[in-house]
N, C-alpha and C positions, 0 to 999 in steps of 0.2 A: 533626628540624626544623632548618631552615639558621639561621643566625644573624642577627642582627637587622641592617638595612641602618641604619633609622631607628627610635627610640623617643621617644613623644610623651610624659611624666610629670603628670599634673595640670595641663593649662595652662589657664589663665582669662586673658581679655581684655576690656576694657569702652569704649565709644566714648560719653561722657559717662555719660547712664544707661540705654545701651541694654548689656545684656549680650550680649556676640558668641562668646564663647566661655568655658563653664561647669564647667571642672575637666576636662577634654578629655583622655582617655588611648587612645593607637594604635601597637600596632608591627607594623611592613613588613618581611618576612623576604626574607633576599635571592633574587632569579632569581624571587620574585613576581609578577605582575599585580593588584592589592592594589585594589578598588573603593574607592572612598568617594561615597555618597550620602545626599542628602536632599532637603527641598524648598528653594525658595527663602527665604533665611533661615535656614536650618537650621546656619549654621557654618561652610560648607565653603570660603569664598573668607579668610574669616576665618585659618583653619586654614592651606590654601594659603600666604598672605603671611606666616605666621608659618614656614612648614616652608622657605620659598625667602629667608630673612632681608630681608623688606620691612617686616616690623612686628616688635616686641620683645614677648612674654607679659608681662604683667602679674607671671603667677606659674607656676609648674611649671617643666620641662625639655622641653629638644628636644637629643637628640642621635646624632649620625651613626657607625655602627658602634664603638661604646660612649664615644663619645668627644665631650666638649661640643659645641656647635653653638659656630661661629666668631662673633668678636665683630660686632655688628651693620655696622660700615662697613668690615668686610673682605669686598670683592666679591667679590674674585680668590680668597678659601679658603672663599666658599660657592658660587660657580661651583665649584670641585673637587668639589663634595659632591651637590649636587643643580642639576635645570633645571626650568622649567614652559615647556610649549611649550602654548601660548592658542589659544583658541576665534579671539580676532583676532590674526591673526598680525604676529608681529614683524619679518619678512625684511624689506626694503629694496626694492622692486620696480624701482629704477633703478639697480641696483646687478645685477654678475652674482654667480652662486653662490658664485665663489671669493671675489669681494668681501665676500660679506656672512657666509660662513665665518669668515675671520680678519679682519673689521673690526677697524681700531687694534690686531691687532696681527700685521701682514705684514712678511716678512722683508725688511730693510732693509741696506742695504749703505755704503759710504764717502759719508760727506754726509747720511745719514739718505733716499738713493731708497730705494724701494720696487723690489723685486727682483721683477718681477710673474711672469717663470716661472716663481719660487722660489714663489709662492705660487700659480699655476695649478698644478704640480707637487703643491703637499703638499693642494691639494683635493680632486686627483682619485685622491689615495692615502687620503684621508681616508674618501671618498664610497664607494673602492671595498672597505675595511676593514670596512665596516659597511653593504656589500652594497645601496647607494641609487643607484639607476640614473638617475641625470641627470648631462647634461651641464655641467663644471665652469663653463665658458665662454659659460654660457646667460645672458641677462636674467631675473634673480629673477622679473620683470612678468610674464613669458609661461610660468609654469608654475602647474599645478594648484592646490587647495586640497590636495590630498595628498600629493605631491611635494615643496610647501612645508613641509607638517608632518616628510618625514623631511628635508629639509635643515636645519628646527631642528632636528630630535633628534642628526643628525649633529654639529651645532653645539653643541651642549651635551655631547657624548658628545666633544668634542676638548679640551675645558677637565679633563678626568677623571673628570668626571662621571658616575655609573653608574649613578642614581636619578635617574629622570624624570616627571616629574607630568604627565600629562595629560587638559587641561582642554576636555570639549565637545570630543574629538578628531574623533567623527562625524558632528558636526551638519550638516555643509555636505557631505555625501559620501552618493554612492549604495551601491545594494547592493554590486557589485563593488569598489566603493573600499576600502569597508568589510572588506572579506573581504579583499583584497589587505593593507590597512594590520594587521589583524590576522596575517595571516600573518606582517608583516614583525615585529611586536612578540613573536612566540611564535620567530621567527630571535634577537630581539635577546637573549631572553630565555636562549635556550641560551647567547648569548655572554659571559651573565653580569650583563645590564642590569635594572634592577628598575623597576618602575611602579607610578605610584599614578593609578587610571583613574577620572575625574570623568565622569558618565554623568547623564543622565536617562532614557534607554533600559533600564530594567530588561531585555528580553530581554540585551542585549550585556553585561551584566554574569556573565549566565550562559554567553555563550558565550566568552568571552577572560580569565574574571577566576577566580583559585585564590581570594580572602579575599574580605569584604566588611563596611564599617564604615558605620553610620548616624547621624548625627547628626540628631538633632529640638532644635528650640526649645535650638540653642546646646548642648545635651550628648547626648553620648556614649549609645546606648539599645542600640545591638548592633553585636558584629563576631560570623564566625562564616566556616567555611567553605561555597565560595558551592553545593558540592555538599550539605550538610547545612541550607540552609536553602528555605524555599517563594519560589514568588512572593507570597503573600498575606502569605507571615511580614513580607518584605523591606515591600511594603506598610502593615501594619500600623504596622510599627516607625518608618515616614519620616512618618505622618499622625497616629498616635497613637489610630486606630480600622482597624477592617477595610474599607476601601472598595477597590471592586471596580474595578477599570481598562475602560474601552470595553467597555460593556455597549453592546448590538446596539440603536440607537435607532431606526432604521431604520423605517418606517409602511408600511402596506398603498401601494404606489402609487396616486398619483390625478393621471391624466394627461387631466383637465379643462383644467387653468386654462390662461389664455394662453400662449402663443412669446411669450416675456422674454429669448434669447438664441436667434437664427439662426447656425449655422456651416456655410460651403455650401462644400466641395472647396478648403479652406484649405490654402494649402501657403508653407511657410517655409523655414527654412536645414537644420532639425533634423527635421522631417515633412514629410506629403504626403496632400493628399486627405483631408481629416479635412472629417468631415461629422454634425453631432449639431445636437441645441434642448436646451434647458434651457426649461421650463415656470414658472412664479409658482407660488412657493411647494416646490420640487422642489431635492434636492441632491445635483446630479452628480458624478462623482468622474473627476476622470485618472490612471490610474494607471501605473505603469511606474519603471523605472531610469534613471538618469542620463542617458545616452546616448537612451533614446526618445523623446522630444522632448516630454514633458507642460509641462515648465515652460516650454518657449517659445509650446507652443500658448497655454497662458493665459495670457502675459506679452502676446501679442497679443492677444485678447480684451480686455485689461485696455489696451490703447495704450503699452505700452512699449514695445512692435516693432511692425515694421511686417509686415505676411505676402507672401510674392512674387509670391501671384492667390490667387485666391477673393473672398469675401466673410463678411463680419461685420455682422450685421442685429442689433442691441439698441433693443428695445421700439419696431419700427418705424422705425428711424432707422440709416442706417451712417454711424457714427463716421469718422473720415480717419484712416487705417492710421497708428499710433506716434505717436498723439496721445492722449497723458494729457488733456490736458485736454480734448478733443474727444470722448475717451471718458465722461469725467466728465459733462460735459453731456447726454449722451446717458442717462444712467442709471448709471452701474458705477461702486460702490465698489471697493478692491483693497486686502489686505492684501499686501505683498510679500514674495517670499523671502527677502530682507538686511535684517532691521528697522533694522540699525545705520545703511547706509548707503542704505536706498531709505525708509525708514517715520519717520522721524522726525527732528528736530534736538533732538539732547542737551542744550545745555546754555538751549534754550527751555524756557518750563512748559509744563505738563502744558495749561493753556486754551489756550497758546498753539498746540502740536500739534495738539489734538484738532479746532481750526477753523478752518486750515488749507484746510482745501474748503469754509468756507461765509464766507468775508470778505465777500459781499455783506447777509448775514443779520443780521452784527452790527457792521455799520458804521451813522456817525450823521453827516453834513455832511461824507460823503468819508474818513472818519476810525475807526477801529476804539474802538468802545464798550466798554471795559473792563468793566462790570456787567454787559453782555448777552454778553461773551464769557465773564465766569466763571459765568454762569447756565446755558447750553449744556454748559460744562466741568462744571459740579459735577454736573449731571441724569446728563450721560455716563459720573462717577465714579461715581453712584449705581448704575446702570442696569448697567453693566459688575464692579461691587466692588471695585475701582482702589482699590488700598491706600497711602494719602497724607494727610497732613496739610489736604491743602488743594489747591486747583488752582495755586497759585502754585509748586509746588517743580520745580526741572529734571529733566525724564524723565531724565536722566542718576542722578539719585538714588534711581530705582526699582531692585527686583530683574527679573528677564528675563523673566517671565512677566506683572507689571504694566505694564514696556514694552514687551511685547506687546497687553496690552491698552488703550494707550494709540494702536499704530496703527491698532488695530480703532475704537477710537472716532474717529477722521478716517475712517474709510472712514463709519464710521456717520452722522456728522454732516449729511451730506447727504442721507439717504434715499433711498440704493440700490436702484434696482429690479434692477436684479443687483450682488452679491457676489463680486467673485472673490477667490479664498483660494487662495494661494502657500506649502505646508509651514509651514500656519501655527502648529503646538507645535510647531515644533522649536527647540530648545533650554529648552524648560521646565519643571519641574518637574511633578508627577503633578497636585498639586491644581489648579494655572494650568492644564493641560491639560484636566483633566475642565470646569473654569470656564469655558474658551475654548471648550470641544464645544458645554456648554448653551448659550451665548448664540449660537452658530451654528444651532442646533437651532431654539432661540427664533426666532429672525428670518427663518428659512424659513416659522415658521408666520403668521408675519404677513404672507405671499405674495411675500416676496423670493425672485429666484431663487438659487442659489448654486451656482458653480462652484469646486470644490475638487482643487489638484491636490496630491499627494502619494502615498510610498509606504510611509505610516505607515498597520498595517491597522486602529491605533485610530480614526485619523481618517476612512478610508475605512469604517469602520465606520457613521459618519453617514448615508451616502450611501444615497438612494433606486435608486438605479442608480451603476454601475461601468467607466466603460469606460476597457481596458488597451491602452497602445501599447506597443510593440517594434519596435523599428528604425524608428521613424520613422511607422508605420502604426496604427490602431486595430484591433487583428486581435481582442475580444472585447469583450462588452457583459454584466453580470451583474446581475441585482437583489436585492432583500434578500434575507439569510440562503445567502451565498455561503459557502465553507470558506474558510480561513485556504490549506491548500497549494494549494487550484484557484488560487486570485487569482496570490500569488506565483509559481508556478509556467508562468502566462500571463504574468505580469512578468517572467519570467525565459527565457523563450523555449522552452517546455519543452509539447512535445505539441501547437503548434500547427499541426497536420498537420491535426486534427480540426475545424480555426477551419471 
């Protein structure tokens, strides 16, 4: 066994009298990939800001290859130690790579200039040290959400840093990103870098992760290595009962009910020629990788884009292409991909969000009715099981699965004759997941229609019908009780010779 990078001792934390963390012990052995999961609530952000000196333990130890953790307002000797690279990234998007590399602290010459080849120089010896293939002299703006992620790890990995937390690394990333950014961590890992990998993707835990630690309700319930433990175990141990992940809900089809969503030879930036209905009451699926163009198919559906020809016919009416609001009238709710920055405002309440799409409902002399907005809000908290005090608290105070379900209730608020749903668990924990399935499940049967695009096969698991782009095209169509490798396997461009 390698020696310890990081060792957590009994730590407890408390935020008045909520207990955040309850006698907490974990150690991360070096050249690891080190899991840590649970649900929302379960510790781990708690944990986090304790292990990256943002917060101080109440009680226990933290200490870094046997040796204390630094005092809390020494930045510069807990950068040597450890970095978190965030689910929101930290780069500077006006700023280029090399800039936001050695921000404040670039090589500086007579007068205190900045030496700026001296610092294009030691970026792209930085960049190419730790084998991260971007250009030093790029606009941070114009590169990927994966690109970004190794330019902080580079970034944290030039402070001395060797031990890297990462948080929700693949939330915002397709299949191939995925498998690339893993590659590059099992590179980093020979080089000697250790991780600690913050997941709600059970599967990725078993395919990149050596350990794995669980926290429930604030402590500590199992580590274990992650070949010697099940998926049901891992499950058991985050809910504190055995419940089963995306069981098949899927119904007999019944292709009665009305055309709730016409798509006639739609074609955009990202596809082409895409032609399907969605029926009342019936849940389609898009499926495919990054590159295949599902999420801009429904991002137009939904009026975020506009499409370059075709047509979009909803419940007999077409909407005017990249008009949200033009879409809304017509019928469609929409949960978006970005809840952060497309689904909601933070630091509004929870009533304030949730009605959002219906200001003519609960307005009184021109003016928004405060009693008929928190009446709407608290039915939607009931209705959805929106975990809050009260409709007054800022969505920003939720955990990630309640502010997701806080943008599903603004889709809801209006009564949706279609749904469209944008990788809507992603980033959630298992129960916010299975939570967010039923109430989708739910409101199909109330004859919504729902369009779901994603290439999570829990959530495609919902789906009455399936159909896969690649490259841009719908090259298959499957209905219930599809395999797990046919699906992916069509996602993946694999055998369609037989399309």
């Amino acid at each position: 066994m390698t020696s310890p990078v990081v060792t957590v001792g009994s730590v407890s934390k408390r935020y008045g009298s909520t207990v955040a963390l309850d006698g907490v012990s974990l150690t991360i052995h070096s050249g690891q990939t080190h899991a840590l999961i649970g649900r929302n609530g379960a510790g781990k952000s708690t944990l986090v800001a304790i292990l990256t000196g943002l917060q101080s333990p109440e009680s226990g130890t933290v200490a870094f290859g046997g040796r204390p953790a630094p005092p809390l307002g020494d930045r510069d000797a807990w950068r040597r130690e450890v970095a978190c690279v965030y689910q929101k990234s930290t780069i500077i998007p006006t700023l280029t790579v090399a800039e936001n590399l050695f921000l404040n602290r670039q090589d500086r010459g007579a007068g205190g200039v900045i030496r700026w080849r001296s610092v294009r120089r030691a970026a792209r010896e930085l960049l190419s040290t730790w084998s991260v293939n971007v250009d030093a002299e790029r606009p941070a703006g114009d590169l990927g959400v994966e690109q970004r992620q190794l330019v902080e790890i580079a970034r944290a990995l030039s402070f001395g840093a060797r031990f890297i937390v990462l948080d929700e690394p693949t939330a915002q990333l397709d299949a191939n990103a995925i498998a690339r950014l893993f590659e590059r961590i099992r590179g980093l890992q020979r080089q000697g870098v250790t991780f600690l990998f913050i997941s709600h993707h059970l599967q990725e835990v078993y395919e990149i992760c050596d350990a794995v630690t669980v926290l429930r309700d604030a402590r500590h319930v199992l580590t274990a290595p992650v070949a010697e433990v099940s998926k049901d175990r891992l499950v058991a141990a985050m809910t504190g009962d055995a419940v089963s992940l995306a069981t098949d809900r899927a119904r007999p089809p019944d292709r009665s009910g009305e055309v709730v969503l016409a798509v006639r030879e739609l074609t955009g930036a990202t596809f082409a020629d895409a032609t399907f209905e969605v029926r009342a009451g019936e849940v389609v699926g898009l499926a495919g990788g990054g590159a295949s163009g599902k999420t801009e198919l429904a991002e137009c559906v939904s009026g975020l884009r506009a499409a370059r020809s075709g047509t979009i016919e909803v419940a007999g009416t077409r909407p005017r292409p990249g008009s949200v609001p033009a879409a809304m009238r017509a019928g469609v709710g929409l949960v978006p991909q970005d809840r952060h920055h497309e689904g909601f405002v933070p630091l509004l309440s929870i009533a304030e969000n949730a009605t959002m799409t219906i200001p003519d409902r609960i307005e009184r002399y021109g003016l928004i009715d405060g009693r008929a907005q928190a009446a709407v809000a608290r039915r939607l908290i009931d209705e959805l099981s929106i975990k809050t005090p009260g409709p007054d608290l800022p969505v920003a105070g939720l955990s990630g699965g309640n502010q997701q379900k806080v943008v599903l209730a603004r889709a809801l608020a209006a009564e949706p004759r279609l749904l469209v749903l944008i990788t809507p668990t992603a980033g959630v924990d298992v129960r916010s997941k299975e939570a967010l399935l039923d109430v989708f499940d739910r409101v199909s049967r109330t004859g919504t229609a729902v369009l779901l695009a994603s290439d999570e096969l829990d959530d495609l698991r919902l789906c009455d019908r399936v159909l896969v782009l690649f490259n841009g095209r719908i090259v298959r169509e499957y209905g219930a009780g599809w395999r797990d490798g046919d699906l992916v396997s069509a996602m993946e461009g694999v055998d369609l010779d037989r399309v």
